[in-house]
One Martini backbone bead per residue (centre of mass of N, CA, C, O) as a GRO file, in nm:
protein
   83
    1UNK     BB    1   8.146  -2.194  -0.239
    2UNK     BB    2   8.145  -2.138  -0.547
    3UNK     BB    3   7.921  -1.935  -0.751
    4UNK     BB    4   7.880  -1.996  -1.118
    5UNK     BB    5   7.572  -2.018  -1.192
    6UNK     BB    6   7.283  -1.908  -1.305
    7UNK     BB    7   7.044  -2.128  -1.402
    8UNK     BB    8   6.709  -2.266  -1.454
    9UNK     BB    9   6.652  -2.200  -1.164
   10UNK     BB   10   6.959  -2.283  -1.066
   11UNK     BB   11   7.270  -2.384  -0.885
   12UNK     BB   12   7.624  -2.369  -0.961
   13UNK     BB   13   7.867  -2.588  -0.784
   14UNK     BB   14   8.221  -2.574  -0.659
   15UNK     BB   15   8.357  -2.748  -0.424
   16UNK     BB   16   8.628  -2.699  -0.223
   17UNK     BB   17   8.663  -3.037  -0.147
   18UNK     BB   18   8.654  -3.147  -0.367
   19UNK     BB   19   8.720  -3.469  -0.536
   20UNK     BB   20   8.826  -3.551  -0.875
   21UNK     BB   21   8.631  -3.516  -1.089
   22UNK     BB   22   8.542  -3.298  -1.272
   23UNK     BB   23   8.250  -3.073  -1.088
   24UNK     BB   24   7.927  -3.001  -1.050
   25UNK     BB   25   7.669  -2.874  -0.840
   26UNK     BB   26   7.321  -2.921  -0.883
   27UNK     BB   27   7.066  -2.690  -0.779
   28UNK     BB   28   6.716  -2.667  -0.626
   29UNK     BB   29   6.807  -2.398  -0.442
   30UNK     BB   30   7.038  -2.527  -0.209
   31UNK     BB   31   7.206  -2.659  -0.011
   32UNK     BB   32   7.042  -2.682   0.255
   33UNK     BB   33   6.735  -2.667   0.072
   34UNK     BB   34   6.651  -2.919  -0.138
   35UNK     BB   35   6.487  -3.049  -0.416
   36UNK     BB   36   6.767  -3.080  -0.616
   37UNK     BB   37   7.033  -3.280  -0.731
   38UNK     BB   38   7.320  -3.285  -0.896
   39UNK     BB   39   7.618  -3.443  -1.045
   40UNK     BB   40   7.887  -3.308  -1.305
   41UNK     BB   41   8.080  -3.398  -1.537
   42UNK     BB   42   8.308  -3.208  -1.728
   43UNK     BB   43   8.523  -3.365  -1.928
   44UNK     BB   44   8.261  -3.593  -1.952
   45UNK     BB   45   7.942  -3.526  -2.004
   46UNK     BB   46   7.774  -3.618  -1.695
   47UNK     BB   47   7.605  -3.820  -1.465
   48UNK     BB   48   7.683  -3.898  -1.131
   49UNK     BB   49   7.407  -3.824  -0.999
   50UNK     BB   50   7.076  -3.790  -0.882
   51UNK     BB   51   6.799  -3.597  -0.712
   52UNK     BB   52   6.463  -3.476  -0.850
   53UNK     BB   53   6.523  -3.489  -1.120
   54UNK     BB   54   6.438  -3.514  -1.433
   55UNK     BB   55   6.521  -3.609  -1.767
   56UNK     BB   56   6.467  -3.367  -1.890
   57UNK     BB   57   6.597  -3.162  -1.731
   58UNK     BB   58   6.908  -3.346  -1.739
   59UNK     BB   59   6.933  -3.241  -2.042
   60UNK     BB   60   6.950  -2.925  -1.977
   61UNK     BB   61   7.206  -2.940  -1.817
   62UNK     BB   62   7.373  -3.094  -2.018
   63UNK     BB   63   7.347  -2.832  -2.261
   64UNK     BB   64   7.462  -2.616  -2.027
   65UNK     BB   65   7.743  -2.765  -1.956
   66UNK     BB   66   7.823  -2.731  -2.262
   67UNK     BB   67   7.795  -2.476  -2.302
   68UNK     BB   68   8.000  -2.404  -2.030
   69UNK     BB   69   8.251  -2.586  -1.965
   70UNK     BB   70   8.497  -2.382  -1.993
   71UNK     BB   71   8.353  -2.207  -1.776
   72UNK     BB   72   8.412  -2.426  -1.552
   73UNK     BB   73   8.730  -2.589  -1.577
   74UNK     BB   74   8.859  -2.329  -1.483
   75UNK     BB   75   8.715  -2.294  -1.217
   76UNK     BB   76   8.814  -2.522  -1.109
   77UNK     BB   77   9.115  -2.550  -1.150
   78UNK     BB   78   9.135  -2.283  -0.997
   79UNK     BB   79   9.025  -2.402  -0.721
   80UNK     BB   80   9.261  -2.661  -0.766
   81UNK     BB   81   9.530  -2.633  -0.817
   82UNK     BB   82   9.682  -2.693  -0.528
   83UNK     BB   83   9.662  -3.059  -0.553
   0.00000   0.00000   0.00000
């Protein structure tokens, strides 16, 4: 599971077994051990879970999305190309 961003004091992760829609997991943690974690939609950009974060918070994950979109998408492509 390649880590693509650190930033806000958060860990943004690409799961290579994840499928469906494009998106990142955003923890405040780890994977193995977090206080919260969301899960961030990238072609069209919204929250698609989230539990521990404030609204607040996931405001600036999304405005953080939107600024990163472009290398996060292909971060993704590139991981999935083979599916």
């Amino acid at each position: 599971m390649p880590t693509i961003i650190r930033i806000l004091g958060t860990l943004w992760i690409i799961h290579t077994r994840d499928h469906g829609h494009p998106h990142v997991t955003v923890y405040k943690g780890t994977p193995r051990n977090y206080e919260a974690v969301a899960k961030i939609r990238l072609d069209v950009i919204e929250v698609i879970e989230s539990k521990g974060f404030s609204e607040v918070f996931l405001k600036k994950i999304l405005q953080k999305t939107q600024d990163y979109q472009t290398l996060l998408l292909e971060a993704w492509n590139e991981i999935h190309k083979e599916e």
